[in-house]
N, C-alpha and C positions, 0 to 999 in steps of 0.2 A: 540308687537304682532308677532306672526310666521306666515312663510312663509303661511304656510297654512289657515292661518284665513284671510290675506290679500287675498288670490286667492278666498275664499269661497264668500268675501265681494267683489272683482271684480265681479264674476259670477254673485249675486245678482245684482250688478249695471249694467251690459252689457244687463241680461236677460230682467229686467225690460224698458230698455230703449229700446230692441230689439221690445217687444211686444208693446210700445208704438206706435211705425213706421210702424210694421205689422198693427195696427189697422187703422190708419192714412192711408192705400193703399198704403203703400210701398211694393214694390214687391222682395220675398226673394226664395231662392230655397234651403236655409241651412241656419241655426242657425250659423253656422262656420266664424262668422263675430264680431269686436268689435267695438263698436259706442259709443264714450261718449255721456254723457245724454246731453250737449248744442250744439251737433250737429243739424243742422237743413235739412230734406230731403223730399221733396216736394211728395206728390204722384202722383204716377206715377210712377218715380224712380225705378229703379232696381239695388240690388245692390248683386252682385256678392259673391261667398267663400271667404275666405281669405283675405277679407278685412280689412282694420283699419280706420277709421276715427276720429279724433282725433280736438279738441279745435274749434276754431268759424268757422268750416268747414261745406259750406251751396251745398247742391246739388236742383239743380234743377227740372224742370218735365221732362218726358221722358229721364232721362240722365240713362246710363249703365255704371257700377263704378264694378270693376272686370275683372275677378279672380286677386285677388292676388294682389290687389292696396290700395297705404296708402295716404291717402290725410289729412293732418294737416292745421290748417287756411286757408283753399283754397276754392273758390269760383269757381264753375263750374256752367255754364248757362245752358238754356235749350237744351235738344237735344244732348249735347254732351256726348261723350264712354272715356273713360279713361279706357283703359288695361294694369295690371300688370306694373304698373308705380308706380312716387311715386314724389307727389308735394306738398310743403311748400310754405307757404306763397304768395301765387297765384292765380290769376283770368284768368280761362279759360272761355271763352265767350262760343254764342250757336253753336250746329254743330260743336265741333269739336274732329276728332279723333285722341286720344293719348296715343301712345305706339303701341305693346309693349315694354318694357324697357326703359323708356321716364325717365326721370328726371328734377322734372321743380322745380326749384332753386328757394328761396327766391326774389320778385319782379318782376316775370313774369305776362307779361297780354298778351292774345290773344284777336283777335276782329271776327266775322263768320268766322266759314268753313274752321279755320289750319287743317293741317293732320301732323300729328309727329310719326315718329317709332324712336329708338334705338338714342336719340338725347338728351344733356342738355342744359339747359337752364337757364341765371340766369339775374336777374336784366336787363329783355329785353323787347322791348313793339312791338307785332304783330300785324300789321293791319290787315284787313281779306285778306281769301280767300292764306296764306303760307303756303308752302309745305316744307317740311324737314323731305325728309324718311330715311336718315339711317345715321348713325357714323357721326355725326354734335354736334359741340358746338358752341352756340351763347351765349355770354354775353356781358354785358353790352351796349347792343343796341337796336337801334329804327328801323324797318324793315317795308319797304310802304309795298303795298297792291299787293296778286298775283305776289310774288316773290318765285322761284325755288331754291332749294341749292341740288347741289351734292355729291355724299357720303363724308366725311372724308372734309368737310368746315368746318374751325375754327377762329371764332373771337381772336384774338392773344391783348387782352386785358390788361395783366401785364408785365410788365416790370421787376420785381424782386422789385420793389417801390412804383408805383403807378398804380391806376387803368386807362384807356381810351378806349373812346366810341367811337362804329363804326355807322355808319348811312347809311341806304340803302335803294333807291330809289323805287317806286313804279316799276312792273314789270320785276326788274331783276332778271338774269339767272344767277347763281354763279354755276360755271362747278364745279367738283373733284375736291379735292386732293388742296382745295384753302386755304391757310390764310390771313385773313382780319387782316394787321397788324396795329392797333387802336394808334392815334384817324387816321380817316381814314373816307372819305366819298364816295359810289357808286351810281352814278346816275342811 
């Protein structure tokens, strides 16, 4: 097949599944979006331009998925915004805002009320109520509840060999400019 039969036969399949979601109350403001047909998106939902959603990726009610966000097997709760981000393999819980320019890595979970700007994320588990606004990577860690990170915190997780996990306690405050060199625990 050419190029063009394939895009003609995308079109067919994005439109059709587009109009299924419209009907269903999902709320759109442009056609300028691509949802494969096993996506699932609750109404309510609002989903943004420029979007992609892609394979067993479920949105919840009231959640806002946009501009310009790709969400692939990820699971986002209720209530929650996701901006111009872009997360694989992931469960973002309710209430929380992410992005923009977020990157949430394969085996990320949040639990209520994270806020994340310009921050990656991989193979980490968020209690609620984390804040991580700017130039932050966390990986491979387990992070308690209503803990603060300042800009440019990084999980220091590889060694050039192996991977190791950081662990950080309920209510801590991680200043600037910090590397958490793993395995590593903060109370």
């Amino acid at each position: 097949s050419t190029a063009r039969e394939n895009f003609e036969l995308a079109q067919q399949r994005y439109a059709a599944t587009f109009e299924r979601h419209l009907d269903n109350g999902v709320n759109f403001i442009s056609d300028n979006v691509c949802i494969e047909p096993e996506v699932v998106i609750a109404p309510g939902a609002t989903i943004l331009p420029g979007c992609i959603l892609r394979g067993q990726t479920v949105v919840g009610p009231d959640c806002v998925i946009g501009p310009n966000t790709l969400l692939e097997d990820t699971v986002v709760d209720a209530g929650s915004t996701i901006n111009a981000s872009q997360c694989y393999g992931s469960h973002i819980g309710p209430n929380n805002k992410i992005g923009p320019f977020t990157h949430v890595r394969v085996g990320t979970k949040t639990a209520e009320g994270c806020i994340w700007r310009y921050v990656e994320t991989k193979n980490a588990d968020f209690a609620e109520g984390n804040t991580v606004s700017h130039l932050t990577y966390i990986g491979d860690a387990t992070v308690g509840k209503y803990c603060n990170f300042g800009c440019g915190t990084v999980t220091c997780n590889y060694d050039g060999e192996g991977k190791f996990h950081t662990t950080i306690g309920d209510y801590a405050f991680i200043g600037c400019n910090t590397n958490l060199v793993a395995p590593v625990t903060i109370g």
